[in-house]
N, C-alpha and C positions, 0 to 999 in steps of 0.2 A: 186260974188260968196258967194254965204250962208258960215258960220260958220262951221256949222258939215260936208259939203262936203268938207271942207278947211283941218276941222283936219282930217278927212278919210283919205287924200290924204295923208297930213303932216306924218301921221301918218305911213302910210303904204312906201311911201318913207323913211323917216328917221329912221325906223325898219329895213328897206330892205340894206340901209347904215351899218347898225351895224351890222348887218349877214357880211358882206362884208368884214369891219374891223374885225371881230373877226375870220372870216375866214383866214385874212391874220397876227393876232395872233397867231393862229393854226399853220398855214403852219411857220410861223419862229421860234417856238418854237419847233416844230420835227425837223428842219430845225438845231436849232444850240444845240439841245441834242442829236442830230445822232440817232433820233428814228428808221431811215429805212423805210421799207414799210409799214410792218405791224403795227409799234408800230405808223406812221401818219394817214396807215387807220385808226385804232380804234380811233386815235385822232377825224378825220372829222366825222366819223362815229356817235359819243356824241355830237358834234355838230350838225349835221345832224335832228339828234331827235329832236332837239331843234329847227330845222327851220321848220323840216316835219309839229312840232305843231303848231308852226305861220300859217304854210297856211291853213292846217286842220281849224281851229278855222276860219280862212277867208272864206273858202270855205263854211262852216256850215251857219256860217253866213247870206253870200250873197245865200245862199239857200232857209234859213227860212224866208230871207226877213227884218233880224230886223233891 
């Protein structure tokens, strides 16, 4: 396995890790301030943003080709 398809991968794996855990920061952090519905949506929601642009940027990416 080449290098750069190594760290592609690494990469894209151990990013995808960290959405996960911070997802489940998220949730126990509305979890133990008794944020309720709306006050966890808006939580997931700023995260969300934050994931939407990981993939966005990957999608471009493997678009252009680079």
């Amino acid at each position: 396995m080449e290098t750069e398809v190594f760290e592609d991968l690494m990469m894209t794996v151990l990013v995808g890790g960290l959405i996960l855990f911070m997802a489940f920061i998220v949730w126990d952090l509305a979890k133990k301030s008794k944020a309720g519905r709306y006050g966890t949506a808006v939580l997931f929601f700023a995260l969300g943003l934050g994931v939407l642009g990981f993939v966005i940027k990957s999608i471009v990416i493997a678009v252009k080709g680079l």
